[in-house]
N, C-alpha and C positions, 0 to 999 in steps of 0.2 A: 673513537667510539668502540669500546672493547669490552663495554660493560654486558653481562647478561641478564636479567628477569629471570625469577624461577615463574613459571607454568604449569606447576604441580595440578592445581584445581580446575584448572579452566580447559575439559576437552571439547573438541568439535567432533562434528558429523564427518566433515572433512579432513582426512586427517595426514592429505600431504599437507595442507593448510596447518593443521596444527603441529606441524614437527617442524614446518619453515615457522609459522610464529616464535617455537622455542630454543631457537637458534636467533632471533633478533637481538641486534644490539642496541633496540630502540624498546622504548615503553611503549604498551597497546593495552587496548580494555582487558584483554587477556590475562594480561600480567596485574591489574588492579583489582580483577575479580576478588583474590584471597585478602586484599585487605579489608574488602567492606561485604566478607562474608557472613559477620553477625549484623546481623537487623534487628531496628527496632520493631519490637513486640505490639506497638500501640498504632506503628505505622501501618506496620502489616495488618491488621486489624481495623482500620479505618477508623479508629475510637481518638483520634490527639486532634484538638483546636486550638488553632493560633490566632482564629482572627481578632482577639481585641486583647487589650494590656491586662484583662485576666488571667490568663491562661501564659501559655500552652498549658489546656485542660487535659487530663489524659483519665480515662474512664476505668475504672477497676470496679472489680464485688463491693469494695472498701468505699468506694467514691464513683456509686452510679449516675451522677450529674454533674455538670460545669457548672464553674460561680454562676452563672446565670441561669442554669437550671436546665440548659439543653441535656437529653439523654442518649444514650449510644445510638437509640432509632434517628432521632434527630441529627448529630454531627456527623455520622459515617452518612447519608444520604444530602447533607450538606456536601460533603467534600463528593462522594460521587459528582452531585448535577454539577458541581463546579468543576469536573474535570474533565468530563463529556462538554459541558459548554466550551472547555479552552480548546479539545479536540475537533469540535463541530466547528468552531471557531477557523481555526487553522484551513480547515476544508472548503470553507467559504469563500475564506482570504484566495483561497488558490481560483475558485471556481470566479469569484470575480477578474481577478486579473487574465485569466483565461478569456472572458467575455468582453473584458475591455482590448484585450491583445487585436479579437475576432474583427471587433467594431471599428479599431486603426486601421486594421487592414483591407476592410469594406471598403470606409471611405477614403483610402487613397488608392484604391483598383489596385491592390496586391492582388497576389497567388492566391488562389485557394484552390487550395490542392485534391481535396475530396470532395468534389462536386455531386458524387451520388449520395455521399453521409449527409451534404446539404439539403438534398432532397428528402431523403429521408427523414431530416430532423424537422423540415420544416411540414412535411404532412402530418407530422407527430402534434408539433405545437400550434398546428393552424393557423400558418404563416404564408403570405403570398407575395411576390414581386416582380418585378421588370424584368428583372438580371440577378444573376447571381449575387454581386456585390448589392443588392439593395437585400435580397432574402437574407442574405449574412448579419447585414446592420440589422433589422429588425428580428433578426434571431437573438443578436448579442441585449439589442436596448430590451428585450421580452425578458430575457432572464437577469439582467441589471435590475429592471423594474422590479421584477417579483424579491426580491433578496434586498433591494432596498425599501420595499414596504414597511409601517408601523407593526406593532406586533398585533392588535385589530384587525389586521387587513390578512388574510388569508392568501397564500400565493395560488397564484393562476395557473401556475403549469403542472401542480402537485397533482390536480385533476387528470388533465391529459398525457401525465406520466406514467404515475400508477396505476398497478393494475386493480381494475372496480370492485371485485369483492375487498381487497384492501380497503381501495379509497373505502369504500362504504361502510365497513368495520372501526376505519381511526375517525373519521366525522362521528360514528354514533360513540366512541369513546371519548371524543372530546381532544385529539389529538392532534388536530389539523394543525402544521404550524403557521405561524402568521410571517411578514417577512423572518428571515434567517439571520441576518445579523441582527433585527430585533429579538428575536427568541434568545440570541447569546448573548446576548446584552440584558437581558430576563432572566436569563440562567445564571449568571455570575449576580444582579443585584439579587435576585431570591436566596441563595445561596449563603449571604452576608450576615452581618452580626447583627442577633437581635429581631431578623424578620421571618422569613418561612417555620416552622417546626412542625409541620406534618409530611412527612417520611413519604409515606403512598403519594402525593403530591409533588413532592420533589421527583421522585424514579417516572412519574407518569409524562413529568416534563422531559425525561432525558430521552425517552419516546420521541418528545413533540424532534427535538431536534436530531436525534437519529432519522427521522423521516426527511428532514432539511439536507442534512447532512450526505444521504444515502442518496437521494433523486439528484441534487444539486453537488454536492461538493464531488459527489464521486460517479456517478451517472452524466450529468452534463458537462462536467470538466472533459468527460473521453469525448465523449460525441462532438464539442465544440472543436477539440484538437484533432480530431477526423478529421473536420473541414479546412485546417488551416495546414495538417503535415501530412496530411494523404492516410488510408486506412490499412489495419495490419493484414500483412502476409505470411502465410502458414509459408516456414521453410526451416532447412536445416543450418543450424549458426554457431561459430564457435561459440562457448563461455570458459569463464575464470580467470585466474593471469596470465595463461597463455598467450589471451589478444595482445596483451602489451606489446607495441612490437618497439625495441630504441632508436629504429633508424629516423622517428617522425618527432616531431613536438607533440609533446602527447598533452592531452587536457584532462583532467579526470573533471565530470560534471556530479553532483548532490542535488537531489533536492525532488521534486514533485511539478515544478514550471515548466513543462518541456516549451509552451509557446513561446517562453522567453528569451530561447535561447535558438530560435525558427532563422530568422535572420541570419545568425552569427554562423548558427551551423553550413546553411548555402554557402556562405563567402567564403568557407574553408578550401573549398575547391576551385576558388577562382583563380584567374594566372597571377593575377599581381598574391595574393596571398601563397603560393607556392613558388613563386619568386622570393617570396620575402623569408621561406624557411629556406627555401635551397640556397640564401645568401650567406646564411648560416651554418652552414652545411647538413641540413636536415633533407630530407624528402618531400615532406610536406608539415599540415597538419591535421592530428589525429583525435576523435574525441574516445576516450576511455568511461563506456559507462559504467556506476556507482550507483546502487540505491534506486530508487522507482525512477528517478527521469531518465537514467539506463537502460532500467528496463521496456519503459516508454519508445525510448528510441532502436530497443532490439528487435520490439515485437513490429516495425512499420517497414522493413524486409530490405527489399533495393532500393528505396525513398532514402535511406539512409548507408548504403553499405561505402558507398564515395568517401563517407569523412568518417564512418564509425567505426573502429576497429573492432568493439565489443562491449559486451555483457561481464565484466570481472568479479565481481562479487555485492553482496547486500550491505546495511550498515556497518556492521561490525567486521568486515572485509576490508574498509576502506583505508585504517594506518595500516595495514598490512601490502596494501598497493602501494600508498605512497613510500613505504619503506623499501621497496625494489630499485626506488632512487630512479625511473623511468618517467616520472611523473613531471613535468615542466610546472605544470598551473593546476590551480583548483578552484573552477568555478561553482560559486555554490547560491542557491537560491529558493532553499528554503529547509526546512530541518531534514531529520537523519544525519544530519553532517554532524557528527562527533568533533565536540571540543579540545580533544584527543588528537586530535589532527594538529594543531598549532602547531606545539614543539616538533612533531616531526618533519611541518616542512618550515619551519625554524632549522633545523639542523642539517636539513638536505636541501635549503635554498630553494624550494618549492615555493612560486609566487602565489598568494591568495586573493582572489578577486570576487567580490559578491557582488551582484549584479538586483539584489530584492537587499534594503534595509533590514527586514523583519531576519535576517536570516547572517546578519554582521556579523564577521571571527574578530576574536581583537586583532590579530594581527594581519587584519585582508584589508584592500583597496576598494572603497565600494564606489562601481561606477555602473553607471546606467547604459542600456543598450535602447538609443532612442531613434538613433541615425545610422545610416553606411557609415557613415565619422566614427559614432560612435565605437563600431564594429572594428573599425580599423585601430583605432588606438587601443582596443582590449586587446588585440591580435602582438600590436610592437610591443607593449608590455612582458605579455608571454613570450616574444622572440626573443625579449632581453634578457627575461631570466634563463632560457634555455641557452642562451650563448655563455651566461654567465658562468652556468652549475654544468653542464654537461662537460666532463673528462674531468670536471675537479671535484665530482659525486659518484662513487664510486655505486654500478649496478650489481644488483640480489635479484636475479629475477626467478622464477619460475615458471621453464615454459613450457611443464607435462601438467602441470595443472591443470582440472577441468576438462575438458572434451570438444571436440570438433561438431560434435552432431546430436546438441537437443533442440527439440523440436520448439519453436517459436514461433510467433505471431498468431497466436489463435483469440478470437473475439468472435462476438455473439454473430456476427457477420460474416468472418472468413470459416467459422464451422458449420455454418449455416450454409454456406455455399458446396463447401467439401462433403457435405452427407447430400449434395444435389438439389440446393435451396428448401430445404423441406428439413425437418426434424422429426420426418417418420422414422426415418432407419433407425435415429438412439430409443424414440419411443418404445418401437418394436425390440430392439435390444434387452430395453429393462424390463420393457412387459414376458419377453421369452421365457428371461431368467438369466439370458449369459450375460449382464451386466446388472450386477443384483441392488444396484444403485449408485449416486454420486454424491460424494465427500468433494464441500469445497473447503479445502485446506489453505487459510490465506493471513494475511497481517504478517507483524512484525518476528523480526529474530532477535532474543536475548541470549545472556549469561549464565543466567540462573537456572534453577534444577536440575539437568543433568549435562547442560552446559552448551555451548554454540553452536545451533540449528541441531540439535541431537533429538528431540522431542519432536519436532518438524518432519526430521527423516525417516525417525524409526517408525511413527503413527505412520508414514504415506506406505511405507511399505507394509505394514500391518495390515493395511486396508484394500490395498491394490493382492496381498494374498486371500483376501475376502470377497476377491473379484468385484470391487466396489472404484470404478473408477475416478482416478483424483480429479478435480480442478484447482489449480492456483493462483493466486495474486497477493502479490506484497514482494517483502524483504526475506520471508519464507521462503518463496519462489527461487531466489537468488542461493539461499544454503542447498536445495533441495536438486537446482540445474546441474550444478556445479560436483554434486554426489552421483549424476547418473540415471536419478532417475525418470529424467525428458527426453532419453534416449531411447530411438526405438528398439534398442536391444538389451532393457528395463523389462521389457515383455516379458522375460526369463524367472523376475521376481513376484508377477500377478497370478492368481489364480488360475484354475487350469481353463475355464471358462472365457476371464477377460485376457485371458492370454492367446486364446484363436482369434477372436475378435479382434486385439491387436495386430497379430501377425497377419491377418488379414485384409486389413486398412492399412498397415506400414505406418502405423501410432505406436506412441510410449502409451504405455497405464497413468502415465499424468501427462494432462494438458496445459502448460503455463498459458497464461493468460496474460501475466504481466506484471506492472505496478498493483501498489495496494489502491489507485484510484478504478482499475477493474475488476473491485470487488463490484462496483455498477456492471459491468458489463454481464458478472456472474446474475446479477436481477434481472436482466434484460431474459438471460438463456432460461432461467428457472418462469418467470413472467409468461413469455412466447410457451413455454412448453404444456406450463399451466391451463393456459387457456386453449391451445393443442385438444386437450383432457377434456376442459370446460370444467377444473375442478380449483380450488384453491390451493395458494401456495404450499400452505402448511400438509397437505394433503399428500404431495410428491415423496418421492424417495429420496429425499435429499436433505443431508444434515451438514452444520456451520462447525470449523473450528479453526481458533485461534489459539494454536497450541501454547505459543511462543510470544504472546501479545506484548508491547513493551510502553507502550505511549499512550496519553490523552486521546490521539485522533484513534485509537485500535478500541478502547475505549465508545467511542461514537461511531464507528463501525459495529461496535459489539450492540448497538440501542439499536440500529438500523436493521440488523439480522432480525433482534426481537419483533422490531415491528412488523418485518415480513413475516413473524410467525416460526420462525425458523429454530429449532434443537443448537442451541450453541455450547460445543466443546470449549471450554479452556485448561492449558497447563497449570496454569498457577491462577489462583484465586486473585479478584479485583478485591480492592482495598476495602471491603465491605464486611467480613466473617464477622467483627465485633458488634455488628447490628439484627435480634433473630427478625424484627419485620423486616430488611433489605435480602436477608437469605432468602425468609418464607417469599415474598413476592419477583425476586429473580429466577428462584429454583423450581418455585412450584406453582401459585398463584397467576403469575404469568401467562401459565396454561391455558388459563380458563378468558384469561383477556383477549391476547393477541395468537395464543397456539404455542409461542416458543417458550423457552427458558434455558436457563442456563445451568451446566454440567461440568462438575473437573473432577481433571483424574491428572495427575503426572505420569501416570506408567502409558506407556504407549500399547503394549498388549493391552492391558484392561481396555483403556480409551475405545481401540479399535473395535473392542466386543460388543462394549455400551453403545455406541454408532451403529454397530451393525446389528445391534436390535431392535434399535429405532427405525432402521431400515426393514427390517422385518416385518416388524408390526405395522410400518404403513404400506408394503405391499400389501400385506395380511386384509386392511381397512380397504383397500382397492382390489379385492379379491385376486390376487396376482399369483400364479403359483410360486 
């Protein structure tokens, strides 16, 4: 393997990261950026239709219609609601299996680990029981029930989630959804050939399921994983590829399932399972996190420090861990997992094991984790390929990468605690002035515009010189830890304002939160503060961006901002520009519905300007100095 990639175009934020990528003698998304740097024009534009043996229509001055007559409003709002449904979709999938994970474990009297997040989930949903293992079951069979509803039947718990001038708002616009996989199941046939063509109609749906999406795929998924893997702990934690450590079996996990993998991860510390690595000549085994279930598993503190080595990077991080050749196994179970991934552990004898179908590499083993059996035979697997590659897989590692000390586990609960249960102090903060408001900066990391978490970086730091403190969650979070700035001695790069404030709480100017599924938790902290106020969401100091957005599911994140009302930044435009009703009603009309709409800038200065006058002007509306 002597071969090199050029890396001319593709820089990072990170850029021991990107001088070790451009010394790889493996291929990474990095290296593939410069080939598929021209894009199509009709793509990007959301104007090309495939769905029927017409087409592909593609919409020009020349040919403002498809053979059948669809017009730009119509097909770029087709492909939107269809791609918001495949992401609300995705979030669904997860938040059930989450609920079903919760309801095995009831009714076989497992762990449950968060017993205070059960109480609190279940005076939320108005839920009552014997024992904790029965509040559990009927926590899980309440939100099963509601997500398997018709699309007629309106979910139950949308009520008792949301906050009421919300609810009250999407009832009188007609937005409530009805169960959640019926609405995606709604979204994808409306979306189809030949039926919907009214534009306002389609985007008003992608509401319905961004509200599904937002309370459900990404709200109840954390709070259900409170109860079963214990709640996050504010502490200080390594990140990057430093954790790697080669004396252990290391696992790198993908994905967004953390319940799935609850099980497996206990047994790693059990004697027979570090008998079976030290038979090997290993130490134990180590899980290596990747992507939101990593980050999942960073932010729940000493619940996990036994078997977790670390936080190493976000998506596009991941063939660059597996390329240090320390990686044993790669369990994966559900996307972020790059396809890109294959040949490299093709090449470095990296076993792959998927654990969820929906989430198959071609060249992985999918087996299910249903039993202690199960658990043990995924274990001898990986012991066999670490006996097999290790000394005949020569290590790249890098172990200055990244830092010793950003600050993690923070959630609506462990910063609620830390300001002394009460959310006076931040109030009082933003009302003073030394925190002249909060940017949550969250979703995905891509390639494009100024290249790998670069847009992610330079906006937080933009904003935090604005004295505007960050929140994060996603694959953002992961480019953003790994630069420095979750460190509390990031304080040096905030305003001169949120910089006393830092230095005096012993805080970074950004707060990782986590995976991109506590973007719910970010509704929970904006929700409680709300109401704090007594005023509505949109009303706060607080503006949405997904600088770096990459997916379908950032996408239905991005409909769930709207529906809370919420200013949302993006770097790069969604696939919509070639439609002006999807412009006018995301950019501006929006306004007058729901309060938010949508904003892009790629420059990270401008960005942070237009944010920070958004900020402005709604302190301005809350007479604030």
């Amino acid at each position: 393997m002597t071969q090199r990639f050029s890396c001319t175009t593709c820089q990072s934020a990170d850029k021991p990261l990107e001088r070790f990528v451009a010394d790889l003698p493996l291929e990474t998304s990095f290296h593939r950026v410069e080939s598929q740097e021209v894009k199509c024009g009709f793509g990007l534009q959301g104007v090309c239709c495939r769905l029927c043996a017409n087409g592909p229509c593609r919409i020009t001055p020349d040919s403002p219609k498809g053979v059948c007559g669809a017009s730009a409003d119509t097909i770029v709002a087709r492909n939107f609601l269809r791609a918001v449904a495949a992401g609300s979709g995705c979030y669904i999938h997860v938040v059930e299996g989450t609920a079903r994970n919760l309801k095995k474990t009831a009714k076989s009297k497992g762990r449950l680990v968060g017993l205070k997040a059960l109480d609190r989930l279940c005076a939320m949903l108005g839920i009552e029981g014997a024992d904790a293992h029965e509040k559990a079951e009927k926590v899980a069979d309440a939100v099963l029930t509601d997500i398997y509803k018709p699309l007629f039947e309106k979910m139950e718990l949308t009520q008792k989630m949301a906050y009421q001038p919300r609810y009250k708002l999407w009832d009188k616009l007609g937005i409530l959804p009805g169960g959640a996989k019926s609405e995606v199941f709604s979204g994808v046939v409306k979306s189809s050939t030949n039926l919907n063509s009214d534009p306002v109609d389609m985007l008003l749906h992608a509401l319905r399921l961004g509200i599904s999406t937002g309370l459900y795929g990404l709200t109840l998924t954390n709070l259900l994983n409170d109860v079963m893997l214990g709640e996050p702990e504010i502490r200080l934690a390594p990140v990057g590829l430093r954790v790697i450590n080669p004396d252990y079996i290391n696992i790198m996990v993908t994905g967004h399932q953390h319940s799935l993998i609850a099980g497996l991860q206990s047994r790693l510390t059990s004697e027979s399972a570090i008998k079976m690595a030290n038979d090997v000549g290993a130490k134990g085994f180590k899980i290596v996190g990747c992507t939101c279930v990593g980050q999942d598993l960073q932010v729940r503190g000493s619940l996990c420090t036994g078997f977790f080595d670390g936080h190493a990077g976000n998506n596009f991080t991941s063939e660059v861990i597996l390329a240090t050749g320390a990686i044993d196994a790669v369990l994966t179970e559900f996307n972020c997992t790059l396809p890109g991934i294959e040949p490299i552990c093709d090449a470095l004898l990296i076993k792959q094991i998927c654990i969820d179908p929906v989430a198959k590499k071609a060249n992985a083993q999918v087996m299910n984790i249903a039993s202690p059996e199960d658990e043990d035979a995924i274990l001898k697997e990986i012991t066999a390929a670490y006996k097999a590659r290790r000394g005949n897989v020569p290590l790249n590692l890098l172990p200055n990468h990244g830092n010793d000390n950003t600050l993690t586990g923070v959630s609506e609960t462990s910063l609620k605690a830390f300001l002394g249960d009460t959310w006076q102090p931040l109030i009082e903060l933003i009302a003073s002035g030394q925190i002249k408001g909060l940017a949550a900066v969250v979703g995905c990391s891509n390639l494009m515009g100024a290249g790998h978490d670069v847009l992610s970086v330079e906006l937080t730091k933009e904003l935090i010189a604005k004295d505007i403190l960050v929140l994060t969650a996603g694959c953002s979070s992961g480019g953003i830890e790994n630069c420095g700035l979750m460190s509390p001695e990031a304080a040096e790069l905030a305003g001169p304002k949120l910089k006393a404030v830092c230095e005096k709480l012993g805080i970074p100017p950004v707060l990782n939160f986590g995976p991109c599924l506590a973007i719910g938790r970010l509704e929970i902290v904006a929700t409680e503060i709300a109401e704090a106020l007594n005023i509505d969401i949109p009303q706060l100091p607080l503006v949405l961006s997904a600088p770096q957005w990459l997916e379908e599911q950032a996408l239905a994140d991005g409909a769930f901002g709207l529906a809370l009302g919420l200013p949302l930044h993006l770097g790069l435009p969604p696939f919509v520009t070639g439609s002006p009703v999807a412009v006018q009603v995301l950019t501006s009309d929006m306004k007058s519905l729901t309060g938010g709409h949508v904003l892009i800038n790629g420059d990270a200065a401008e960005s942070a300007t237009m944010l920070e006058e958004i900020i402005l002007q709604k302190r301005k509306d809350l007479n604030l100095p």
